[in-house]
C-alpha positions in Angstrom: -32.4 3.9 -12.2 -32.0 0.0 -13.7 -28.5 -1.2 -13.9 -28.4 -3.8 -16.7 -26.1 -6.8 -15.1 -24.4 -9.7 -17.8 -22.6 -12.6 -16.8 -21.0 -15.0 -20.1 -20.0 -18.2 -17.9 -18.3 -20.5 -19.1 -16.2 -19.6 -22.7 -20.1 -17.3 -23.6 -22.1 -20.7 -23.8 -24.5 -19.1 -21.2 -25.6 -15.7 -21.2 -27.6 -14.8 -17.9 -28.2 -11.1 -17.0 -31.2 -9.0 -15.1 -32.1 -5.4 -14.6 -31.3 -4.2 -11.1 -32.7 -1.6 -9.8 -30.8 1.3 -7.4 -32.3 3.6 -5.1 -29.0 5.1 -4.6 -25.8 6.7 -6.4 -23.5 4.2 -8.4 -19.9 6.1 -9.6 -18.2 4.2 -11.7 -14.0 4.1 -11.5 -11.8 4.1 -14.3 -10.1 0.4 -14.4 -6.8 0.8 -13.2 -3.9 0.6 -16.0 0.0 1.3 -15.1 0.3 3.8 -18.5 2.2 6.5 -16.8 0.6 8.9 -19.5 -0.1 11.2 -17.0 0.9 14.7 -15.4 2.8 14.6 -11.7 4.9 16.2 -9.3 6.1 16.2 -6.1 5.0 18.9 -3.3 7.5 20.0 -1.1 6.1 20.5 2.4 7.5 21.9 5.8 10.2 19.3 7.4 8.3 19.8 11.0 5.6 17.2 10.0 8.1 14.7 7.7 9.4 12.6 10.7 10.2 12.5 14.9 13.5 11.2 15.3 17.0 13.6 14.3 20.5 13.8 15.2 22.6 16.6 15.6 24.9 17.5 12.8 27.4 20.8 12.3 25.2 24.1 11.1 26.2 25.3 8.0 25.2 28.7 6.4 21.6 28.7 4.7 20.0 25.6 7.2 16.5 27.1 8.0 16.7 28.8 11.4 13.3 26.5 12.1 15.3 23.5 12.7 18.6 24.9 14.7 18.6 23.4 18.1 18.4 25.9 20.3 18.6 24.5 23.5 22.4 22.7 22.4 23.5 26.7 20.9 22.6 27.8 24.8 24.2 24.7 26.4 27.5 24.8 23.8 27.2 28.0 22.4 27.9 25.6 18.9 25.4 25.8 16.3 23.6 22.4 15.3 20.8 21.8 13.1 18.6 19.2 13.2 18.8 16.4 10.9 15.7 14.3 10.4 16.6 10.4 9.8 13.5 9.5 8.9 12.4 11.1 5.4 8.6 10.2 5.0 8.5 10.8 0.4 7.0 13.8 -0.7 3.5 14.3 -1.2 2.5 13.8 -5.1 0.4 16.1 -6.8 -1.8 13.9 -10.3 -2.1 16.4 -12.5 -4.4 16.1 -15.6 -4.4 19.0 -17.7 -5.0 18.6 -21.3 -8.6 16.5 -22.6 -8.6 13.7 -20.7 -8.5 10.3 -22.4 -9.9 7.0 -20.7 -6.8 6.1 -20.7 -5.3 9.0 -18.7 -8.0 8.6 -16.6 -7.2 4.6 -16.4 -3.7 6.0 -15.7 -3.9 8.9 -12.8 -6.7 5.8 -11.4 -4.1 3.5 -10.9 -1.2 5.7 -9.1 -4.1 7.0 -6.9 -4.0 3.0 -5.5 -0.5 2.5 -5.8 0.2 5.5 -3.7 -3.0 5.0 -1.0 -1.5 1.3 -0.8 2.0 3.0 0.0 1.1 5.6 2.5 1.9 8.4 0.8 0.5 12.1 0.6 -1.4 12.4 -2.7 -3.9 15.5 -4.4 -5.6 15.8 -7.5 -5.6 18.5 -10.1 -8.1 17.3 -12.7 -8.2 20.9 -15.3 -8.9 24.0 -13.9 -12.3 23.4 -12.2 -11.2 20.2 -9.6 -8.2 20.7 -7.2 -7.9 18.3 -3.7 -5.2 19.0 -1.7 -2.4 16.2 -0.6 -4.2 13.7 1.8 -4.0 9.5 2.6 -6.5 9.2 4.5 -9.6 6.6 3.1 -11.8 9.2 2.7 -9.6 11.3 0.4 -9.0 8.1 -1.5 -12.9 7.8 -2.0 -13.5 11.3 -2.8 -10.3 11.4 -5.3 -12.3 8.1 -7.5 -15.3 9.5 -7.0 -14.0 12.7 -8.6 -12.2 10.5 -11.6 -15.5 8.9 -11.9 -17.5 12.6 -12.4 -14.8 14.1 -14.2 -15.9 15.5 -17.8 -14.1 17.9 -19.9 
C-alpha cells in the first residue's frame, strides 16, 4: 500500500508531497465536529459499582432491598437505606441508526472524545451489525474509532 502525502506551505506557493509506503494497517477517523446530529441515551446500571461513600437516610417504601443497611436494621431494628453521595453520570450509549452521513459520523467521533476526555462509561451501536458495550478504558476508545473508521452501510 502507498500513502500519497501533500504539504501546501506557505499560502500554496510550494507544493511538496511523496508516496509512502505502509507495511501495516492505517484507519482513518472521522474529524471530530460538535454537530449533535446524532442518536444517544443514557444506560442505567446497578448503583453497587456508581460510587464508595453513602450516608444513612430513612427507608421509604419501593428503595431496592439491595441497598438497605442491614447491619443498622439488626443494631436499631429502623430501616435505613443507603444513600450514595457520590453519583459517577450514566454510561452513554452513541447510537447510529439510519445511513450514516460523514457528518454523523464526524458527530458520534467527537462525543466519543468528549466523553473518553471526561471519564465516563460510553458504547457504540453503529446499525444492527456493530454493538460495543459501555467501557472508558483506552482500548475501548481505540476499538470504538477504529470501528467509526470501518463502518459502511
Amino acid at each position: 500500500k502507498a500513502v500519497y502525502l501533500e504539504t501546501l506551505f506557505p499560502l500554496n506557493f510550494f507544493c511538496c508531497f511523496t508516496f509512502f509506503n505502509v507495511d501495516q494497517e492505517i484507519y482513518v477517523y472521522p474529524r471530530k465536529e460538535n454537530l449533535k446530529i446524532h442518536d444517544e441515551k443514557e444506560v442505567m446500571e446497578e448503583e453497587k459499582d456508581r460510587g464508595e461513600e453513602f450516608h444513612l437516610r430513612d427507608y421509604r417504601p419501593g428503595d431496592s432491598l439491595k441497598r438497605v443497611d442491614w447491619k443498622k436494621l439488626a443494631q436499631t431494628n429502623k430501616w435505613y437505606t443507603r444513600q450514595f453521595t457520590e453519583n459517577a453520570p450514566h454510561p452513554v450509549m452513541l447510537i447510529l441508526k439510519d445511513t450514516p452521513t460523514e457528518e454523523t459520523l464526524r458527530s458520534i467521533c467527537y462525543r466519543i472524545y468528549e466523553l473518553h476526555q471526561k471519564n465516563t462509561k460510553y458504547g457504540l451501536q453503529l446499525g444492527d451489525n456493530v454493538f460495543l458495550s459501555p467501557g472508558h478504558s483506552p482500548k475501548h476508545f481505540t476499538q470504538c474509532l477504529r470501528e467509526l473508521a470501518h463502518y459502511d452501510a
